[in-house]
C-alpha positions in Angstrom: -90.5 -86.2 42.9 -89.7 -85.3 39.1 -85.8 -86.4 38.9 -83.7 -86.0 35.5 -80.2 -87.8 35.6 -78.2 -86.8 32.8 -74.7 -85.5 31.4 -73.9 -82.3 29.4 -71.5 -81.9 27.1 -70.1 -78.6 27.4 -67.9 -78.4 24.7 -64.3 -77.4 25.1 -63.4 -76.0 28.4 -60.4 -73.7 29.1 -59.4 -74.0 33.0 -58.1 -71.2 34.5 -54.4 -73.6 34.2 -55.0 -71.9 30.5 -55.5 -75.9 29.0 -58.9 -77.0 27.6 -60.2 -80.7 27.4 -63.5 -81.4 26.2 -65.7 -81.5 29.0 -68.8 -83.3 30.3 -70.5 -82.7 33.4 -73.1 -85.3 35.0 -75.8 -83.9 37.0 -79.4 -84.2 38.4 -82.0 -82.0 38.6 -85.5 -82.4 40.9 -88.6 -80.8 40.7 -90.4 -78.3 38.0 -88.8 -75.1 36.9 -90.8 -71.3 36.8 -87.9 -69.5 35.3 -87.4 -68.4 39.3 -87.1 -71.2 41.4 -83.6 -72.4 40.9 -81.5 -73.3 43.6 -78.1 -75.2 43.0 -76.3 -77.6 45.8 -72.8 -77.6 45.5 -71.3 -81.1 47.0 -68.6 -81.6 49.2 -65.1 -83.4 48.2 -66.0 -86.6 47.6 -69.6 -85.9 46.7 -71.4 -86.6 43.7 -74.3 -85.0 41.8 -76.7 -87.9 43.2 -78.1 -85.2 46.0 -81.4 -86.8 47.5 -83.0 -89.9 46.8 -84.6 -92.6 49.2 -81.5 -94.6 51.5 -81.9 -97.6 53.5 -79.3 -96.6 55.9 -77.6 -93.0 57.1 -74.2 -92.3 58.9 -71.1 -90.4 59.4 -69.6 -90.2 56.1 -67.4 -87.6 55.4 -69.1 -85.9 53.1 -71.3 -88.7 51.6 -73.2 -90.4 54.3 -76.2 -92.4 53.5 -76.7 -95.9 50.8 -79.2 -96.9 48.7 -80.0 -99.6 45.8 -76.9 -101.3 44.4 -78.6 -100.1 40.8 -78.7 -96.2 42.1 -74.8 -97.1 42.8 -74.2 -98.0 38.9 -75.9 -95.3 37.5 -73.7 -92.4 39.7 -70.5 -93.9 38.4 -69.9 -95.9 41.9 -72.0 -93.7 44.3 -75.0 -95.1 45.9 -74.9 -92.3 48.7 -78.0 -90.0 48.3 -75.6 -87.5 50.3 -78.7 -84.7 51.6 -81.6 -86.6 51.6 -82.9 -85.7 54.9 -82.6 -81.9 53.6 -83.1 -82.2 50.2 -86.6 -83.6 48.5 -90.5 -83.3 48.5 -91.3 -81.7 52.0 -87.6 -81.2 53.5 -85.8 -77.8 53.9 -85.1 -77.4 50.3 -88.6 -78.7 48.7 -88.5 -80.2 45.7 -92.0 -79.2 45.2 -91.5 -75.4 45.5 -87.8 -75.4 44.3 -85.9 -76.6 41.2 -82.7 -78.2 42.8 -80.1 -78.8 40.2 -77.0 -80.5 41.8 -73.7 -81.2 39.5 -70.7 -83.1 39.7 -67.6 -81.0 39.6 -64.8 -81.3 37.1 -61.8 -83.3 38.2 -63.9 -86.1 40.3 -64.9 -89.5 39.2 -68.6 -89.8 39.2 -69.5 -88.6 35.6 -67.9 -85.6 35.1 -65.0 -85.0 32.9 -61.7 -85.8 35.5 -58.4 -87.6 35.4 -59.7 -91.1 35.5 -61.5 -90.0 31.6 -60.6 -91.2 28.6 -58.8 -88.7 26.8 -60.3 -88.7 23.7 -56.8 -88.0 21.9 -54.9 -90.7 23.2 -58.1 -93.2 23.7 -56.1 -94.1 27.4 -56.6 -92.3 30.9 -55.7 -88.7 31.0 -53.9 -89.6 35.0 -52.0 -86.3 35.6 -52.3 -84.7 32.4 -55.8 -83.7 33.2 -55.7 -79.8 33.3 -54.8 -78.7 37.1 -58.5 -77.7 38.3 -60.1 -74.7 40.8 -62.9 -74.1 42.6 -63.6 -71.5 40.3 -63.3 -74.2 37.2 -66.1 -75.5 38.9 -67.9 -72.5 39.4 -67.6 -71.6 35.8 -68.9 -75.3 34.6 -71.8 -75.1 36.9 -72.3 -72.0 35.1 -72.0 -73.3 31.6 -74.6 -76.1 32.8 -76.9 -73.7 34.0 -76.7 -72.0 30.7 -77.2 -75.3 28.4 -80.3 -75.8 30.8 -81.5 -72.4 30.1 -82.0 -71.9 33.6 -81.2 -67.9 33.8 -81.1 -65.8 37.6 -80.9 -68.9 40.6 -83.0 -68.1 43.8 -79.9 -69.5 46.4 -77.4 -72.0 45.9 -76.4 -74.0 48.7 -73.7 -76.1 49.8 -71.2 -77.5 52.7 -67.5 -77.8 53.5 -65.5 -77.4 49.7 -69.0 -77.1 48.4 -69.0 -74.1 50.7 -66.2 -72.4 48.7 -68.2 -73.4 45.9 -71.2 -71.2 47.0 -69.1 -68.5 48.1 -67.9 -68.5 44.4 -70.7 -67.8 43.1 -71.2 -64.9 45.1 -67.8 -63.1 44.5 -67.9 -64.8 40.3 -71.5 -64.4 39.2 -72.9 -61.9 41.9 -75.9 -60.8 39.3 -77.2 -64.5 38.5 -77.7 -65.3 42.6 -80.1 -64.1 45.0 -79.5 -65.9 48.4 -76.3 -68.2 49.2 -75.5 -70.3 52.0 -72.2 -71.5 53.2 -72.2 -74.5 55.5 -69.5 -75.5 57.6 -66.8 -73.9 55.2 -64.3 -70.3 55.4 -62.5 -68.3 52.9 -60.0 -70.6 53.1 -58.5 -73.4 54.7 -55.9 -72.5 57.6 -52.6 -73.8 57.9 -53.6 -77.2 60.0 -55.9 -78.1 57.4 -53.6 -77.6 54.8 -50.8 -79.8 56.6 -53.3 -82.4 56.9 -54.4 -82.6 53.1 -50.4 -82.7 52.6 -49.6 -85.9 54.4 -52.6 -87.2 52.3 -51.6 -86.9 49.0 -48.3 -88.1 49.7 -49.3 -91.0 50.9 -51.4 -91.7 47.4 -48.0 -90.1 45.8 -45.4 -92.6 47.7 -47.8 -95.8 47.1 -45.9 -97.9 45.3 -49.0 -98.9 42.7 -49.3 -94.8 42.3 -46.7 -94.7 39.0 -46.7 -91.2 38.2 -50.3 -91.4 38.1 -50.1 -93.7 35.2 -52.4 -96.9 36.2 -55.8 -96.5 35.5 -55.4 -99.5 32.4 -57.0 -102.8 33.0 -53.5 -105.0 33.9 -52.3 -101.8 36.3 -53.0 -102.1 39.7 -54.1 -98.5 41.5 -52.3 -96.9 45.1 -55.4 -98.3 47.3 -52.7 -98.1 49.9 -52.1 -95.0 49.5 -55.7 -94.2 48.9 -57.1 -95.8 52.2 -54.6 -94.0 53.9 -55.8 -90.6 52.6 -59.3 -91.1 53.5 -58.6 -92.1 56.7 -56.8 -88.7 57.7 -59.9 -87.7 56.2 -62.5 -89.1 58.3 -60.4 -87.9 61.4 -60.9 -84.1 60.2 -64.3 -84.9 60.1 -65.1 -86.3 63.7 -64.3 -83.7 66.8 -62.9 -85.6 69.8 -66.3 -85.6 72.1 -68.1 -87.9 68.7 -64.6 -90.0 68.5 -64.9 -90.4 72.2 -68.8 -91.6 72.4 -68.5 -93.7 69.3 -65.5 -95.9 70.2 -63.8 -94.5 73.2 -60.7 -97.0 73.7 -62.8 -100.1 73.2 -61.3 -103.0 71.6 -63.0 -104.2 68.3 -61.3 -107.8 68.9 -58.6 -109.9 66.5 -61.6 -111.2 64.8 -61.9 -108.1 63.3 -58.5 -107.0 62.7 -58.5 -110.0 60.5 -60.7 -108.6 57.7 -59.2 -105.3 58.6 -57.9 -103.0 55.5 -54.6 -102.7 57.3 -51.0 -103.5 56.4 -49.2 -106.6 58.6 -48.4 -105.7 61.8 -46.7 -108.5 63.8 -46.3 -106.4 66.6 -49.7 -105.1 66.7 -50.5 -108.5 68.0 -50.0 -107.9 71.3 -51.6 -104.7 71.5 -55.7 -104.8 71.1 -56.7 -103.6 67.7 -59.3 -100.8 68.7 -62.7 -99.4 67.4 -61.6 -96.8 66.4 -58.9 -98.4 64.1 -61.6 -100.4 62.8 -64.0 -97.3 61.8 -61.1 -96.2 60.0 -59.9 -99.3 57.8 -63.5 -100.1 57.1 -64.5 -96.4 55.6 -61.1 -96.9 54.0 -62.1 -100.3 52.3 -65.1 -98.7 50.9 -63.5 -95.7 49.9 -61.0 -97.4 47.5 -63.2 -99.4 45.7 -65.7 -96.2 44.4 -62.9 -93.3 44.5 -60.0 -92.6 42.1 -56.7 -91.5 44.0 -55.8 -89.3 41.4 -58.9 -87.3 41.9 -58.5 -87.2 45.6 -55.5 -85.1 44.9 -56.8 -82.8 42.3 -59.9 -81.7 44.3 -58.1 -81.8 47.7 -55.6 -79.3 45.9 -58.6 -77.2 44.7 -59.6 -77.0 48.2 -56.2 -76.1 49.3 -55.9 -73.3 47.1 -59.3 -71.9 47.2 -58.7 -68.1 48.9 -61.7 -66.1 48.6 -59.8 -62.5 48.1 -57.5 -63.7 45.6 -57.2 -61.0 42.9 -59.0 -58.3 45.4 -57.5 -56.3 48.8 -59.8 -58.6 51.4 -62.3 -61.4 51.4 -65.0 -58.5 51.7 -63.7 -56.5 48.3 -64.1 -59.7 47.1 -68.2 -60.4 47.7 -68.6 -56.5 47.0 -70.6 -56.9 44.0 -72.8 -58.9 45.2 -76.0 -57.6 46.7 -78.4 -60.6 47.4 -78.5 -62.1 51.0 -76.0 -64.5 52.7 -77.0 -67.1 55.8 -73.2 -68.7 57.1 -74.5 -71.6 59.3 -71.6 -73.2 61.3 -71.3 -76.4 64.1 -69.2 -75.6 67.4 -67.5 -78.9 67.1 -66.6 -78.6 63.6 -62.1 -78.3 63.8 -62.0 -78.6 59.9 -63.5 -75.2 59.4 -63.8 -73.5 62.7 -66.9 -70.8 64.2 -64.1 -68.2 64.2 -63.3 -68.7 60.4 -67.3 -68.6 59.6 -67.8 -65.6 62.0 -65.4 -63.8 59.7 -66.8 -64.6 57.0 -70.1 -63.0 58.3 -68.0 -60.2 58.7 -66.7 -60.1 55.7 -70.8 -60.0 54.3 -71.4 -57.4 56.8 -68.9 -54.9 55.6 -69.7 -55.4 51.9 -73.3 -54.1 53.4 -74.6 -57.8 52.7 -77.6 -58.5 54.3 -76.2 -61.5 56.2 -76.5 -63.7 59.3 -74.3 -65.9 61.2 -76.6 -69.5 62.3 -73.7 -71.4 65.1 -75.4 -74.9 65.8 -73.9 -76.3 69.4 -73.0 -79.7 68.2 -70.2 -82.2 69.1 -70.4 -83.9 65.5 -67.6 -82.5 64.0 -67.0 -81.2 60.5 -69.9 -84.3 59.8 -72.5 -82.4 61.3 -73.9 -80.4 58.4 -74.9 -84.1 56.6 -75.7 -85.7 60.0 -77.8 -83.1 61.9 -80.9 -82.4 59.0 -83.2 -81.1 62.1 -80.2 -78.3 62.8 -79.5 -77.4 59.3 -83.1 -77.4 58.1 -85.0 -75.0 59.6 -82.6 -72.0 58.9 -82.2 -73.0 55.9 -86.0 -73.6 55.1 -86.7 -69.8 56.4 -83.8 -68.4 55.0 -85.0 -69.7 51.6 -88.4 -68.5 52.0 -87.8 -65.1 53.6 -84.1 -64.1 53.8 -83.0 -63.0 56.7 -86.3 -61.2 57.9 -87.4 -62.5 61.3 -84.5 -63.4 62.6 -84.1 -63.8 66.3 -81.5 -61.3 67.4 -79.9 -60.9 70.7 -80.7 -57.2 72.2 -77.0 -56.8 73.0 -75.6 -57.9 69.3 -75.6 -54.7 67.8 -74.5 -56.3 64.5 -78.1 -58.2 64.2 -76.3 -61.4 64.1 -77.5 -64.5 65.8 -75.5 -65.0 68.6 -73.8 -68.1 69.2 -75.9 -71.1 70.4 -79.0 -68.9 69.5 -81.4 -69.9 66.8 -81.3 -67.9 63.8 -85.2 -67.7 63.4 -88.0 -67.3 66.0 -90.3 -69.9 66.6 
């Protein structure tokens, strides 16, 4: 598989805050390009542009399941997740060897691209909070700029799941004449109230560490809110399980006090009466690892991105919004997914239907949670692999869905 890892400097970039920084973007690209073949993956929150690659192991994740060599790690700023392998490469779904796949780290994270934890190159110290405030539609535009700088003109699809959902919808509202198919996985047009409670209590727990200091302690002699942090990640993860995967991976089952003793858990004197429980342990160990590869003050400026993502801002409804657009659009959602529900993606179909989109609604019966998009390849692929290759023709459609939607449960595609 032909991979280029690189970073582009995109010159100054205004955000749509109105402040510019000079900006960078890392990214990878696989495969050959035909001046027709593009398709761009937009990564979820805590994603990188490291998109396929070969993994020793694969698991839940929350957005970036999956390692790989220590070196891989180094060379993504701290990422050794290959996050869509099993979809993504020579053979799979989105084939490397028919498609150019470029994937691209989004302004405002830590792995490469241009974010908080930068330099700033005015002060020659950590730009912390006086990065620019940053959108899903900074990144949109950036992803643009990149495209342009690697002369890659129209994009056959771009794909992507949860926040890298919004991402793809984006496109299609923002650049509706340079995209020809786009798929939103396990996303909406924005997040609902719950969600955006939940992304609250997370940054203020980064924001009420006591290490956090105004965002000021990314120097060598400061200590970071890894407190805070762990603690954001692990309401996190929760939003990414449903309650049926919580219940068959760890149920009520004690881990034992051997474990809570390398537990990434504050003291709890009490606690040592009560048994400290699998699913406790999940949590502080995908919190340990988090902290030591993620910047906090990154967490809270693309968790805010995601929180104010709304599809019909600046138009009457979420279908005036994608009303320029007149490619194709396949929404492929999980029924166990809380974070972003059937119901939100089913009106997003809608929303495709009545701009006159040709558009189809995929609902994969799954009891993985938000998770499922990254850990269910032999769901998401096959769709996704048709809908590439033909658009929505030869759907399977229900005789009594008038709309020519798949039904729920159904398979989007005949056999």
């Amino acid at each position: 598989m032909n991979r280029t890892r690189d970073t582009a400097d995109l010159g100054n970039f205004e955000f749509e805050c109105g402040r510019a920084v000079p900006l960078e973007v890392a990214y990878e690209t696989y495969g050959e390009y035909d001046g027709r073949n593009a398709v761009l993956v937009c990564h979820a929150l805590t994603g990188s542009a490291h998109v396929t690659g070969p993994k020793r192991a694969h698991g839940d994740g929350g957005d970036d399941a999956g390692e790989e060599s220590d070196d891989a790690g180094a060379a993504t700023g701290g990422q050794a997740a290959a996050w869509w392998s099993d979809v993504v490469g020579p053979g799979k779904a989105i084939d490397t060897r028919e498609y150019f796949v470029v994937c691209a780290n989004v302004p405002g994270s830590c792995y490469g691209t241009t974010g908080p934890a930068s330099i700033d190159p005015e002060t020659g110290e950590a730009y912390g909070t006086d990065f620019p405030a940053v959108t899903v539609g900074d990144w949109t535009r950036a992803q643009a700029r990149l495209l342009d700088h690697l002369g890659v003109g129209p994009v056959h699809a771009v794909v992507g799941g949860s926040v890298g959902g919004m991402n793809v919808l984006e496109w299609a509202k923002r650049y509706p004449e340079r995209v020809d198919r786009v798929v939103p996985i396990a996303t909406a047009a924005r997040l609902d109230p719950q969600m955006l409670a939940i992304d609250a209590v997370a940054r203020r727990a980064i924001t009420t560490d006591p290490n956090w200091n105004g965002g000021d302690y990314h120097g060598d002699d400061r200590d970071p809110p890894t407190d805070g942090l762990a603690i954001a990640r692990q309401l996190g993860h929760v939003g990414y399980l449903s309650k049926e995967s919580m219940d068959r991976k760890f149920g009520r089952r004690s881990a034992g006090r051997a474990a809570m003793a390398d537990a990434f858990a504050p003291d709890d004197p009490a606690g040592e009466y009560f048994p400290y429980r699998e699913v406790e342990s999940y949590l502080d160990y995908q919190a340990e690892k988090f902290v030591e590869r993620f910047d906090a003050t990154s967490y809270l400026y693309l968790t805010r991105a995601m929180d104010h993502y709304d599809l019909s801002s600046g138009y009457d409804s979420d279908a005036d919004a994608l009303a320029g657009f007149s490619g194709e659009a396949l929404v492929i959602s999980f029924t166990g997914d809380w974070h972003f529900t059937v119901e939100q993606s089913e009106r997003l179909a809608d929303a495709f239907e009545t701009a006159g989109i040709d558009a189809a609604h995929h609902v994969v019966e799954s009891d993985h949670g938000h998770d499922a998009f990254l850990v269910e390849p032999e769901e998401v692929g096959p769709p996704l692999r048709d809908f590439l290759a033909a658009g929505v023709e030869g759907r399977a459609v229900s005789d009594a869905d008038e709309r020519e939607f798949a039904p729920v449960h159904a398979s989007l595609f005949g056999k």
